[in-house]
C-alpha positions in Angstrom: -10.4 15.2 9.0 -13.0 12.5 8.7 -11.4 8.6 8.0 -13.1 9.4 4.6 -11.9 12.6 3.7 -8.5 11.4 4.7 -9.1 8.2 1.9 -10.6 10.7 -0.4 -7.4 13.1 0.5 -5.1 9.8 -0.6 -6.6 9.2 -4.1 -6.1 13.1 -5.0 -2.6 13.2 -3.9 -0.2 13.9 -6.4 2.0 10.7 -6.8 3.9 11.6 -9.4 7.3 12.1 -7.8 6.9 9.3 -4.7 9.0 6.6 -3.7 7.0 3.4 -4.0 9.0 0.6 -2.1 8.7 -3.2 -2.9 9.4 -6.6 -1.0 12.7 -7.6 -2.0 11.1 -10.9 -2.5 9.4 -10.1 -5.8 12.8 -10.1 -7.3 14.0 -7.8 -9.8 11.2 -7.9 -12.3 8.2 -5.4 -12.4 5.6 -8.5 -12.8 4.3 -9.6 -9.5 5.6 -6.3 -7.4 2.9 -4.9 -4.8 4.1 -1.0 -4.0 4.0 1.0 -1.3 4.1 4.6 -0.6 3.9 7.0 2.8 2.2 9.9 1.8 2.9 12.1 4.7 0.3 13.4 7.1 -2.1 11.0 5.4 -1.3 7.8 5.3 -0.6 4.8 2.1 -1.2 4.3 -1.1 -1.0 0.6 -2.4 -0.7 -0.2 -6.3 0.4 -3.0 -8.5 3.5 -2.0 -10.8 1.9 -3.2 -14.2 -1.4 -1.1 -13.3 0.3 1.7 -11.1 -2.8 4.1 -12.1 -5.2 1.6 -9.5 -4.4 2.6 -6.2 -5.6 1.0 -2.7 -5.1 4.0 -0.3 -4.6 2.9 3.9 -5.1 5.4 6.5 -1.8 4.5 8.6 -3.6 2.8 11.1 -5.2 0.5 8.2 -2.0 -0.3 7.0 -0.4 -1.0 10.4 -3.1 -3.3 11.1 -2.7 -5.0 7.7 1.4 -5.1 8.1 0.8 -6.9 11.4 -1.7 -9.3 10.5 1.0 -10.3 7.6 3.6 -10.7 10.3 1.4 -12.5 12.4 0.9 -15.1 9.5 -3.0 -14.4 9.5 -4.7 -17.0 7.4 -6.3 -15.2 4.3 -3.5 -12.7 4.3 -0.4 -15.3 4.0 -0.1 -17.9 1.2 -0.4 -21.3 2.4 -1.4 -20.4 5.9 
């Protein structure tokens, strides 16, 4: 599968019953939570829990690279960095 059939493959995927994690640093409100979700064999899908219908979705490699640049305090990826 092509890296955009495997995107493609993402948006079409049937979210409904998924397990979308969040940081335990947005706290216990829905306002400023980015989600997560492994959709197996495929990769992530990224949404924002007030508009859970727009999703980002990350091939896993994508999203590895994105988790480490994060860790890695990247500037443009971490606040105040």
């Amino acid at each position: 599968m092509t890296k955009e059939e495997t995107l493609k493959a993402l948006l079409a995927a049937d979210l409904t019953n998924a397990e979308w994690t969040k940081s335990a640093a947005s706290g216990n409100t829905a306002q400023d939570c980015l989600e997560a979700t492994r959709v197996e064999g495929l990769g992530w899908v990224l949404r924002h829990s007030i508009l859970t219908s727009h999703v980002i979705p990350l091939t896993d490699s994508e999203y590895e690279a994105y988790v480490k640049g994060v860790q890695a305090n990247q500037p443009g990826l971490v606040p105040g960095v």
